[in-house]
LUMPAKOL-51492 format. One record per atom (N, C-alpha, C): residue in three letters; x, y, z. Coordinates in steps of 0.001 Angstrom, whole numbers, plus 500000, padded with zeros to 6 digits. Layout:
BEGIN
ALAXYZ;...
end
This chain:
BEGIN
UNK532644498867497864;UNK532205497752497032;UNK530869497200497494;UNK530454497063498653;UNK529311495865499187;UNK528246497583499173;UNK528625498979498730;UNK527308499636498364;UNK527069499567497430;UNK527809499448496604;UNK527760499362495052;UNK527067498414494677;UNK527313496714495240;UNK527048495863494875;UNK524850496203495736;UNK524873497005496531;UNK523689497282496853;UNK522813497777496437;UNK523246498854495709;UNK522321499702495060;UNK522202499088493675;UNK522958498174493114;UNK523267497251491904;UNK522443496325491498;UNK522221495801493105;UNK520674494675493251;UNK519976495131493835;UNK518996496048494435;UNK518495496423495460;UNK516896496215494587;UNK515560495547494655;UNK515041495450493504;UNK514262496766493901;UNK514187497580494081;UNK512897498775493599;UNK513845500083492686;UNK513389500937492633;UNK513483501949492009;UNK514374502752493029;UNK515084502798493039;UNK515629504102493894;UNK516635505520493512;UNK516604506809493996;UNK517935507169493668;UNK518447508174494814;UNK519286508009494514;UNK519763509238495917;UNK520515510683494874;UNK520240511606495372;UNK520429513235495275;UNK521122513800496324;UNK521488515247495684;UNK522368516393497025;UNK521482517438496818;UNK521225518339497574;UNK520152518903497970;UNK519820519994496372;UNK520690520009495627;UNK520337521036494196;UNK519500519738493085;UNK519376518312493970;UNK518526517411493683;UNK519119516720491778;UNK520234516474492058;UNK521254516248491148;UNK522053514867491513;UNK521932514031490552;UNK521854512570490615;UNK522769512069491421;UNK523116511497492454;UNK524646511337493180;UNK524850509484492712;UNK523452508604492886;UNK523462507107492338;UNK522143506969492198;UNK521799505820491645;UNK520710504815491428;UNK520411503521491111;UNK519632503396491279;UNK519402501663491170;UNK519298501574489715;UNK519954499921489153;UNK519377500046488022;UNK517677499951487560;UNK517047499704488131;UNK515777500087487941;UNK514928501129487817;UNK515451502234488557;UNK515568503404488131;UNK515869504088486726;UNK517337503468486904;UNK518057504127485318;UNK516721503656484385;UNK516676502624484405;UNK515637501601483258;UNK514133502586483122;UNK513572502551484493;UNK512568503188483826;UNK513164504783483561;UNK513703505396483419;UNK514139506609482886;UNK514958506607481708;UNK514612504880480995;UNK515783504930479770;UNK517581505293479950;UNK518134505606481119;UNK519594505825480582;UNK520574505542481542;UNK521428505168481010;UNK522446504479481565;UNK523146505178483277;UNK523695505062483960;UNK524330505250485043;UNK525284506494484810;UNK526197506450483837;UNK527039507876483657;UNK526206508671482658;UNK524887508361482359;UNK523895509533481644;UNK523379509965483173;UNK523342509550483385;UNK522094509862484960;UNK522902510934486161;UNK524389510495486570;UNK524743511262487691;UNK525619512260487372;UNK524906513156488356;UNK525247514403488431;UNK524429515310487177;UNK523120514817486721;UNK522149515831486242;UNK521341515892486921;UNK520459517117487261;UNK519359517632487938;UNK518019516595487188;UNK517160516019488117;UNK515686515773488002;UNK515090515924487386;UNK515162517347487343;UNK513882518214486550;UNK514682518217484998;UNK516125517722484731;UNK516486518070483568;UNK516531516882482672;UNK516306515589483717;UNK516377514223483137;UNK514785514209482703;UNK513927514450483848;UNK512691514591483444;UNK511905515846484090;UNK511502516604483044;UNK510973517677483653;UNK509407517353484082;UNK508544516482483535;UNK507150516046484291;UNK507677515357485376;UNK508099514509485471;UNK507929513829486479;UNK508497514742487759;UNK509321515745487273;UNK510126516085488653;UNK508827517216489211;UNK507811517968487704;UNK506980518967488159;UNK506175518310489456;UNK505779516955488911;UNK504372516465489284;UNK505136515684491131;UNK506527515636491209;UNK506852515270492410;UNK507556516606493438;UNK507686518172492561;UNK508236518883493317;UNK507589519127494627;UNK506631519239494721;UNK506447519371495814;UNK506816518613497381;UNK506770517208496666;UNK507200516115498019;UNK509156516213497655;UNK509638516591496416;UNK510825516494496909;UNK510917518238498021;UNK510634519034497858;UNK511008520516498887;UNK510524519784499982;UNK509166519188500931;UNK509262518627501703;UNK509976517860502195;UNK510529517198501731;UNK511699515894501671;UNK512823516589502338;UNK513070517867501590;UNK514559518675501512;UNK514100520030502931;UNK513097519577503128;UNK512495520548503882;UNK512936519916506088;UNK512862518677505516;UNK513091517456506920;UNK512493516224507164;UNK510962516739506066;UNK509786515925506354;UNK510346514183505181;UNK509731513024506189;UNK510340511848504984;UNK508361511546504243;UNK508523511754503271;UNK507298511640502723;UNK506818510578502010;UNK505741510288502336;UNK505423508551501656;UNK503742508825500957;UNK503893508041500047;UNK502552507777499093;UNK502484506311498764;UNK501656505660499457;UNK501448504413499393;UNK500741504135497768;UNK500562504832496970;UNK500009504429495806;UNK500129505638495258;UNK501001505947494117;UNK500751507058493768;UNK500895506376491697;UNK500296507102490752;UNK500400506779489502;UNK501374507740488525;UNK502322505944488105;UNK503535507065486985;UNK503122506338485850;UNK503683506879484871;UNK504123506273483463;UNK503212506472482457;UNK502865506872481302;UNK502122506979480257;UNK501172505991479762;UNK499945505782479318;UNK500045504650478064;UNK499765503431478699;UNK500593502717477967;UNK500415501254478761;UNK501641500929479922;UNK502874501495479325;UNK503748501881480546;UNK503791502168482276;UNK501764502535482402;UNK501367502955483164;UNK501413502185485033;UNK501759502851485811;UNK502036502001487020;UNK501747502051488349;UNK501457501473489446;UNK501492501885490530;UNK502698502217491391;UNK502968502690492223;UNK504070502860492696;UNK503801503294494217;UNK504394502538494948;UNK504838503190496772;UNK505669503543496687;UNK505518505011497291;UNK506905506083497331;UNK507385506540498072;UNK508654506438498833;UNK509219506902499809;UNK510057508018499433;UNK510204509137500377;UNK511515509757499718;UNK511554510405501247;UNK512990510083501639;UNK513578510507502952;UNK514800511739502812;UNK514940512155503924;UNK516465513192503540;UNK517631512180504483;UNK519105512607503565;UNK519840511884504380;UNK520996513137504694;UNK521327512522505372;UNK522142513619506392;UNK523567513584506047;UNK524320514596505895;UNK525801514423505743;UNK526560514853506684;UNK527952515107506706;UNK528555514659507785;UNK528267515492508868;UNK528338516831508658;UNK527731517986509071;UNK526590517978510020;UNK526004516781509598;UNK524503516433510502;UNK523669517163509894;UNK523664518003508998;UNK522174518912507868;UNK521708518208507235;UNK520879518355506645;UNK520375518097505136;UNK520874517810503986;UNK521460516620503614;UNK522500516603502581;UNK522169515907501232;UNK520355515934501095;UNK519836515641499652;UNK518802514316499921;UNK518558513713499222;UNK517164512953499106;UNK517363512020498470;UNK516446510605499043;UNK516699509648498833;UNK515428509280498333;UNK514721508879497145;UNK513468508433496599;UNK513461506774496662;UNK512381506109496978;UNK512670504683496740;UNK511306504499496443;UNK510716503307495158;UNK509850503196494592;UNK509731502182494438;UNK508529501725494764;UNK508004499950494607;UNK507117499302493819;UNK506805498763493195;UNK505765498701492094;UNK504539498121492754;UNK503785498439493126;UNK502085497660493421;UNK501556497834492556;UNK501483497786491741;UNK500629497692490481;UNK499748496124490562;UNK500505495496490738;UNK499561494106490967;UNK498930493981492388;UNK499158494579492838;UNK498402494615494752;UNK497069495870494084;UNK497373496951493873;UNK496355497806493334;UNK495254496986492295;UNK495802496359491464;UNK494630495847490643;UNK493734494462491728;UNK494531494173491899;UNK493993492867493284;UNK493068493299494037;UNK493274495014494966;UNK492210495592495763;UNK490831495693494995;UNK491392496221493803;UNK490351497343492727;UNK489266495625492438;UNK489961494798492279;UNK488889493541491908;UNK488025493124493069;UNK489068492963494250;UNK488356492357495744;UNK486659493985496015;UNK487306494777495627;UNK486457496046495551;UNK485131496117494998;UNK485271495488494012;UNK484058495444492748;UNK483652494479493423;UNK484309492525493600;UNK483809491823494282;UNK482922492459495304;UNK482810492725496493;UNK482357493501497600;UNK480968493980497343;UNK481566494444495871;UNK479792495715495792;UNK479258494853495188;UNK479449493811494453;UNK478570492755493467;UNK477761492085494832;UNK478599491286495650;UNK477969491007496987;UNK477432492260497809;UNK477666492992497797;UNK476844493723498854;UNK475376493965497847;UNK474966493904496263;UNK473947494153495857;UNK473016492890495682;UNK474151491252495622;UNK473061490368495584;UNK472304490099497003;UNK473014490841498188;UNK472764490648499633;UNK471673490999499803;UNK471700491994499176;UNK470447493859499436;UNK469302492879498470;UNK469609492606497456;UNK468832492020495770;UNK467617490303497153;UNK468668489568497626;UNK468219488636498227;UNK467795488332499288;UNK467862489888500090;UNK467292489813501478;UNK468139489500502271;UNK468734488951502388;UNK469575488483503342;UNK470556489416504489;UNK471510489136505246;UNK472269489447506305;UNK473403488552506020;UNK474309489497506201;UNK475551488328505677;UNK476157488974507290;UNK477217487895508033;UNK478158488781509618;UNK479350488126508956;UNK480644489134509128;UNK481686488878508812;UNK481908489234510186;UNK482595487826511205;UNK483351487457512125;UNK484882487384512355;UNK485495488541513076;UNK486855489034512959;UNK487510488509514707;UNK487681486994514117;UNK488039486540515794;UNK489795487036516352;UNK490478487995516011;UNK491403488858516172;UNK490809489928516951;UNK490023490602516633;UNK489890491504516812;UNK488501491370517932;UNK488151490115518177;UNK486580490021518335;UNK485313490890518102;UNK485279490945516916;UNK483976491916516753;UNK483136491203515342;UNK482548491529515344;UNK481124490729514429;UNK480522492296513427;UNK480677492367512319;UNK479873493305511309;UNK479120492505510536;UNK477955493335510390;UNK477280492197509285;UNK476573493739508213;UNK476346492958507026;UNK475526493879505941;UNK474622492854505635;UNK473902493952504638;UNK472248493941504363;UNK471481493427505637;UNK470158493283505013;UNK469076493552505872;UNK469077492566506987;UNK468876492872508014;UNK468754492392509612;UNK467459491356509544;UNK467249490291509353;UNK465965489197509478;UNK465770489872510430;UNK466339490076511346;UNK465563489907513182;UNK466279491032513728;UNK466017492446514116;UNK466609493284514470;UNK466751492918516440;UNK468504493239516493;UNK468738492510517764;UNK469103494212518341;UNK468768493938519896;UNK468837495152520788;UNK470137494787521331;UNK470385495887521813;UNK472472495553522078;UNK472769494272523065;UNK471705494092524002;UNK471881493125524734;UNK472162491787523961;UNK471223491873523119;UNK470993490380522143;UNK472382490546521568;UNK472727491669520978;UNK474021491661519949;UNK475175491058520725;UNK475338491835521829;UNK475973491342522948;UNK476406489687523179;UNK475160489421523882;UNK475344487967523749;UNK475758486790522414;UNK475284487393520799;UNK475494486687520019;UNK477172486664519989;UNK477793487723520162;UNK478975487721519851;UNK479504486772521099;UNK479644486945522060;UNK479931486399523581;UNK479594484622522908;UNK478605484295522670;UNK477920482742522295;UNK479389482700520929;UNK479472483447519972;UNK480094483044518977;UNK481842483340519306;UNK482449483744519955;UNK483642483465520944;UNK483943482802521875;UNK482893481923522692;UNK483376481694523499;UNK483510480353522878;UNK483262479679521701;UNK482549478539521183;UNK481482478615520988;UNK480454478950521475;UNK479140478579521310;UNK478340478766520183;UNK478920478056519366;UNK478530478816517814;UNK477329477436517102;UNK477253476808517815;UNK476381475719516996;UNK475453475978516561;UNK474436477446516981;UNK473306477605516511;UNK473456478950515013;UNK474869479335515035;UNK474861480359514744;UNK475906480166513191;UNK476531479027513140;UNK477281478679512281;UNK477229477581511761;UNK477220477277510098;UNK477307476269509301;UNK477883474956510057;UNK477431474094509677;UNK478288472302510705;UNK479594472301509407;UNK479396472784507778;UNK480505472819507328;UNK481582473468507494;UNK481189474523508278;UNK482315475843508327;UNK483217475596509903;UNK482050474667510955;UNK482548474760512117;UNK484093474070512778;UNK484381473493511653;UNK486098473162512349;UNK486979474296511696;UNK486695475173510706;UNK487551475975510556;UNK486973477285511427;UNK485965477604511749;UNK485670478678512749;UNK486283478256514098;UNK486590477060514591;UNK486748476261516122;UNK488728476781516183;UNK489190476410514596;UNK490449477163514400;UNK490978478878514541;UNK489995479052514118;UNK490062480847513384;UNK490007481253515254;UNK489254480729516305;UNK488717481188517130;UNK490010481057518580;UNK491092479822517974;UNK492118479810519044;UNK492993480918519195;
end
């Protein structure tokens, strides 16, 4: 009962198979995007529910069935406007035997994280051309990581020593000459 009730709510796409890759369960989200109900779905082969989709994934399911657990952080399904992003896992699960006892697909929708990058993306190059367009030097300051990148053009080309020290001055605090008086209580934060 408490798998049932799992795979019942579980929110992504999932389904599990036996190694002739023949429906054993699924999520309803699954069924949904494949149009059909739960006793349409188990115990038919993949390729017979859908023969594109199973062409365009055979390969990662034989890997899958092969040992390997295979992942595609973005891969594109669906037709039309139907059309989607998807993170894809597909692992093998083991039966009692301890072998290979069929495949487990699980699917997540990024479709809204993908369009989010694809904008922050375009953003980026619009700024990186009014940078280049205005002369300027922009430093993006990564106080995690402590390191300093900057784009477009260098006003004042610094020799490593100088680079050196700017970063050293802009970590240790010493940023008064080097940072906005508006920006400096949230850089004094970013920097603990």
């Amino acid at each position: 009962k408490v798998m049932s009730a799992f795979v019942g709510s579980v929110p992504i796409q999932s389904v599990m198979t036996d190694r002739n890759l023949r429906v054993l369960t699924a999520t309803p989200r699954w069924l949904e995007a494949f149009g059909l109900t739960e006793a349409e779905a188990v115990g038919r082969a993949l390729q017979e529910i859908s023969p594109e989709a199973f062409a365009y994934f055979q390969g990662h399911f034989e890997r899958c069935l092969a040992g390997e657990v295979v992942r595609d952080p973005r891969v594109r399904v669906g037709a039309g406007d139907a059309r989607r992003w998807m993170n894809l896992e597909m692992t093998p699960w083991l039966g009692e035997n301890g072998e290979i006892a069929g495949v487990v697909s699980a699917a997540f929708d990024v479709t809204a994280t993908v369009a989010a990058m694809r904008s922050l993306e375009r953003t980026q190059q619009r700024l990186q051309l009014a940078t280049e367009m205005a002369n300027l030097q922009v430093y993006d300051v990564d106080f995690q990581r402590r390191s300093i990148t900057s784009a477009g053009k260098a006003l004042f080309p610094l020799v490593e020593a100088e680079d050196k020290a700017l970063a050293e001055a802009v970590f240790s605090g010493g940023t008064g000459r080097f940072i906005d008086p508006h920006d400096a209580d949230r850089v004094a934060e970013a920097a603990r």
